[in-house]
N, C-alpha and C positions, 0 to 999 in steps of 0.2 A: 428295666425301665429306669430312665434319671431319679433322682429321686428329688424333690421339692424345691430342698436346699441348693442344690448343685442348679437346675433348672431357675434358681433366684439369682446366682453367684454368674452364672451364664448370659441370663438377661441383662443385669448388673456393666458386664464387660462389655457386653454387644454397644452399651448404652454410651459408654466411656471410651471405647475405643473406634466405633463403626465396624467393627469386622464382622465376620459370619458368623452364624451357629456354631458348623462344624470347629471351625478354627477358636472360637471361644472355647467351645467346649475342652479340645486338647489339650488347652494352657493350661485349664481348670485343673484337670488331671494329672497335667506334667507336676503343680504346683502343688498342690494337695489342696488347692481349694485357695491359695492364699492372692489377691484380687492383684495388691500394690503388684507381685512379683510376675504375675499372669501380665499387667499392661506393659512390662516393663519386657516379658519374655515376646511378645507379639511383637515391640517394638524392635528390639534385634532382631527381628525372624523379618523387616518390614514391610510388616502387612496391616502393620495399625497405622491407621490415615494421621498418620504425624502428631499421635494419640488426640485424634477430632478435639478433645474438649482439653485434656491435659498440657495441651503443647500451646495452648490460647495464653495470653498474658490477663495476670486476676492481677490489677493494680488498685482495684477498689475494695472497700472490706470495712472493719471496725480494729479500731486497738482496745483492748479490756484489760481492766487491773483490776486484780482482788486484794485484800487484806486481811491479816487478823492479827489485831496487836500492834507489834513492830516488824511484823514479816510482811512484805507485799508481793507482788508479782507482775508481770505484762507479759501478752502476747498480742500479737497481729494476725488477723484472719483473715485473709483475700478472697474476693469476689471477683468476677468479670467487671459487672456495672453495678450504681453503684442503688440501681433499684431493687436487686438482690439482697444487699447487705443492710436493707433495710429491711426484707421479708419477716414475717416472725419465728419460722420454721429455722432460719439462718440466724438471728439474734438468739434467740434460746438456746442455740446449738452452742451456739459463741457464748454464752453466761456460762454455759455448764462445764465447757472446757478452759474457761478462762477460771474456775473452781478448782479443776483439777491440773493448772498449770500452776495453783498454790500451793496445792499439795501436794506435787512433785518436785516441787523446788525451782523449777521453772527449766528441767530439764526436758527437750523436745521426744529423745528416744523416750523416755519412761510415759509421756503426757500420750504422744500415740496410741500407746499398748496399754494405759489406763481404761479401766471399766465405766461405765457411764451409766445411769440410770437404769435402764433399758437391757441392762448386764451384758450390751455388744462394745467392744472398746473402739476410744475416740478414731480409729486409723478405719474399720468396718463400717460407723455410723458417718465417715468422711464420702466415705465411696458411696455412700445410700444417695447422701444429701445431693453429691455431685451428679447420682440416675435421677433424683427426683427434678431437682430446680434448671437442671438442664446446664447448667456452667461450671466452670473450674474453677475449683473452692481447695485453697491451700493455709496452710497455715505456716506461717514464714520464718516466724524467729520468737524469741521468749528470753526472759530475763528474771532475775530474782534478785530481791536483798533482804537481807535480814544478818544481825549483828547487833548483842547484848551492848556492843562496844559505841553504838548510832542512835540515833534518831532520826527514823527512817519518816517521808513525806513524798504523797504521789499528787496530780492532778492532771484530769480530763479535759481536753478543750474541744468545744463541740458536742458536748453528752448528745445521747439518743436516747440514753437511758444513764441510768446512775453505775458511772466507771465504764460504760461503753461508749464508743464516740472515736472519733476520726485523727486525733494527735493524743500521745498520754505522755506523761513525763514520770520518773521516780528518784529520787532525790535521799542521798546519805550524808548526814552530818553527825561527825566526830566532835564534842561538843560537853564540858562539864557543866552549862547552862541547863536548864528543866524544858521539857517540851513546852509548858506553856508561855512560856517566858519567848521561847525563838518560833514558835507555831507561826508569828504573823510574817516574819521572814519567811522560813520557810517553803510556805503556799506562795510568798511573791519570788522568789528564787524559782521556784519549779513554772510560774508565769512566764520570769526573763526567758528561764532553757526553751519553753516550747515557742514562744513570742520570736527570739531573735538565734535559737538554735546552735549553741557552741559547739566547735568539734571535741574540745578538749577544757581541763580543768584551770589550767595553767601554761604558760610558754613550753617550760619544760614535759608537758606532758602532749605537745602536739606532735604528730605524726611528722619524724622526717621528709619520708618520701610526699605527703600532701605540701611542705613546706619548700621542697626544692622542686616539684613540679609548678607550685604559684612562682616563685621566683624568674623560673622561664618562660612561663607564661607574660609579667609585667618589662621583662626586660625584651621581650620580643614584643610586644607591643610596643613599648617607647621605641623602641629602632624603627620599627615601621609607620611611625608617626614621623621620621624624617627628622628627629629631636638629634642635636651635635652630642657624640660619644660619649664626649666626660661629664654632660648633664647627667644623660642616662642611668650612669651609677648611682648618682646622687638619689634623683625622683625615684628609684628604683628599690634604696632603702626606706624612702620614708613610705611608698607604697605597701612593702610587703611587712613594714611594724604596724602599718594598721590593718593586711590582711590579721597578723598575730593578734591584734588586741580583737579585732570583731568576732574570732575565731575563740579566743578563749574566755572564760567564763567571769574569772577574777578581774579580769582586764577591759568587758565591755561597758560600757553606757549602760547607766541602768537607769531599766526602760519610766521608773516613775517619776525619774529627775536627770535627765540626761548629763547633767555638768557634773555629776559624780558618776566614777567607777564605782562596779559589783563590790572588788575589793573595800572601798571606803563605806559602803553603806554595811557591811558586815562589822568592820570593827565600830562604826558607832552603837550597831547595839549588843555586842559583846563584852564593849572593854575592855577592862585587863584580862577578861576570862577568856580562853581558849578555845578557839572554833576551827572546826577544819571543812571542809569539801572531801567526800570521800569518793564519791560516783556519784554518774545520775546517768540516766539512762533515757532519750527519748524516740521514740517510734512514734511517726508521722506514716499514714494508713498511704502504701503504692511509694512511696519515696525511696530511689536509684533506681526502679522495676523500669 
């Protein structure tokens, strides 16, 4: 006779994938019990309904940051809708692995296979949650900083609760100034990132390939605008210097006084002293899904 576990791991599957007893049960078997490998074994075998819930798109969710000290963290946790991601069953889940995505360093293999309250780890109590609330619940990406060498600053836009909310930002500054001295920077630097979303730190640190694909993009535009040839190059560069400056962070409008660049509102409250941009990292909840 099954025995309890097996018979919860079976139901579990049935729940997540749509198949049958029998066919659950053998995965269970084939795999030793392990859930992730069982939906994934069904799926090449295709008998799981295009894994019912796992193959649905979870573009809604929360982003959560933790802290302690100068160490921070983020991850993004997907929902289907976004009345889930409000549940409290789904927000506590997401505090307590947005906890141990600090104490892992914000690496995703180790945060999975972390133990949780409850002493089931986060990848077991992911599969419960997705049999209980009935939708697919992912967890997408994760980040970390920390560095003796920084002055690490995070911010939430949207809270739902404190450090959970729907856009987060985390911000490293290289910097012989004192944290309170640049604190009010800072928090408004991690505003501009979430506010107008850079791709990159600087010219030099933007993605080629995102920069010769804009290029053909505005140069194919202006031709199909019916615009004469040798305009075209011209309008062409001065379009794609300000794709570069809205794209990068030192180079945009900042957002509290538009007629100054990022760049210029930093050196006036540094001075002679030395400030750098080291990363920053933002996760906006379903953005590219």
């Amino acid at each position: 006779m099954p025995s309890n576990d097996l018979l919860e791991k079976v139901k579990q599957l049935r729940e997540i994938t749509g198949v049958g007893f029998k066919d659950c049960k053998q995965a269970i078997d084939e795999t030793k019990g392990d859930l992730e490998k069982s939906v994934e074994l069904l799926r090449k075998k295709g008998i799981a309904k295009a894994s019912k819930r796992m193959g649905r798109t979870a573009a809604e969710g929360v982003v959560c940051i933790s802290q302690h000290e100068n160490k921070f963290s983020i991850i993004e946790i997907n929902s289907e809708t976004d009345f889930v991601a409000k549940n409290d069953q789904f927000i506590n889940f997401a505090n307590e692995v947005s906890n141990l995505t600090l104490k892992n360093l914000g690496k995703m293999e180790a945060i999975l296979k972390a133990e949780m309250k409850n002493k089931k780890s986060v990848q077991d109590n992911l599969v419960d949650l997705v049999s209980k609330i009935g939708e697919k619940i992912t967890l997408r990406r994760s980040d970390y900083l920390e560095s003796s060498q920084t002055i690490n600053f995070s911010y939430t836009h949207s809270a739902l609760k404190q450090n959970i909310g729907k856009l987060g930002v985390l911000l490293s500054i290289e910097t012989n100034k004192k944290r309170e001295e640049i604190a009010d920077l800072g928090k408004k630097l991690s505003m501009q990132i979430a506010s107008l979303s850079p791709l990159a730190i600087d010219k030099e640190d933007l993605d080629q390939n995102i920069l010769k694909k804009e290029k053909e993009i505005i140069i194919e535009e202006l031709k199909n605008s019916g615009k004469d040839t040798k305009i075209v190059e011209k309008i062409a560069i001065g379009k794609v210097n300000k794709f570069i400056n809205d794209s990068t962070l030192l180079n945009q409008e900042w957002i509290m006084e538009p007629k100054k660049k990022v760049r210029d509102v930093i050196k006036e409250v540094v001075g002679k002293d030395k400030m750098k941009i080291k990363k920053f990292v933002r996760f906006k909840v379903g953005e590219g899904l």
